[in-house]
C-alpha positions in Angstrom: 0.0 0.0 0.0 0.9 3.7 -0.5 1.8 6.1 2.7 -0.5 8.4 1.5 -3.5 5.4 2.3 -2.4 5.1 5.5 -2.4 8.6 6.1 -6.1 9.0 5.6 -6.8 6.7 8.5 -7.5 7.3 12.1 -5.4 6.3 15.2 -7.6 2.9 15.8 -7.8 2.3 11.9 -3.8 2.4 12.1 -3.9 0.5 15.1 -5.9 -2.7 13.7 -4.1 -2.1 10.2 -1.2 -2.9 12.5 -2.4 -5.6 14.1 -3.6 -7.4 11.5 -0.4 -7.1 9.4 1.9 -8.4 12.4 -0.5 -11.4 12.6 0.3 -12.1 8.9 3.6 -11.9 8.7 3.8 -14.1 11.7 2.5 -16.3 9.3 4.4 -15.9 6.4 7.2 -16.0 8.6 6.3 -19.7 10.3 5.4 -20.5 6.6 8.9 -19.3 5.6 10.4 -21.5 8.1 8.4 -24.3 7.3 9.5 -23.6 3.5 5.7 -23.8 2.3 5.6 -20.2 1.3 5.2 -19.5 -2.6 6.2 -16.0 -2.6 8.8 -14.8 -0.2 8.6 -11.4 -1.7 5.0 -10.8 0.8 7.3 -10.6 3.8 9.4 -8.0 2.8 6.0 -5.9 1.2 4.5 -6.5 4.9 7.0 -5.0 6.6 7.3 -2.7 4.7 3.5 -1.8 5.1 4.1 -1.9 8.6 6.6 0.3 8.9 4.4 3.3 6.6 1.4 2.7 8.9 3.6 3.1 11.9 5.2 6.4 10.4 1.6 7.3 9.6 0.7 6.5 13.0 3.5 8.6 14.9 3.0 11.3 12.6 -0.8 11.7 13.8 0.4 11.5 17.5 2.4 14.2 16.7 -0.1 16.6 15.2 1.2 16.0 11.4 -0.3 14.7 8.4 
């Protein structure tokens, strides 16, 4: 997803988005580990979704946007 999605949402929005996308990269990563994953590339997109929902997240604390 793009930042600018995330920064459209509100703090419990964020909050769930982040929630839900730690759950699935848990996963991915026990899948990973497991070596039944099909494409390894999701795991580094999660994070990577993670990460922009947290910056979006800290930047509405903060009084940004």
């Amino acid at each position: 997803m793009d930042y600018k999605v995330f920064s459209d949402k509100s703090e419990k929005e964020l909050l769930d988005l982040i929630e839900e996308y730690k759950a699935k990269l848990f996963t991915l990563r026990f899948k990973n580990q497991t070596g039944t994953v099909e494409k390894t590339h999701h795991i580094r997109a999660i994070k990577k979704d993670i990460a922009r929902a947290l910056t979006a997240l800290n930047a509405l604390r903060k009084g940004e946007k």
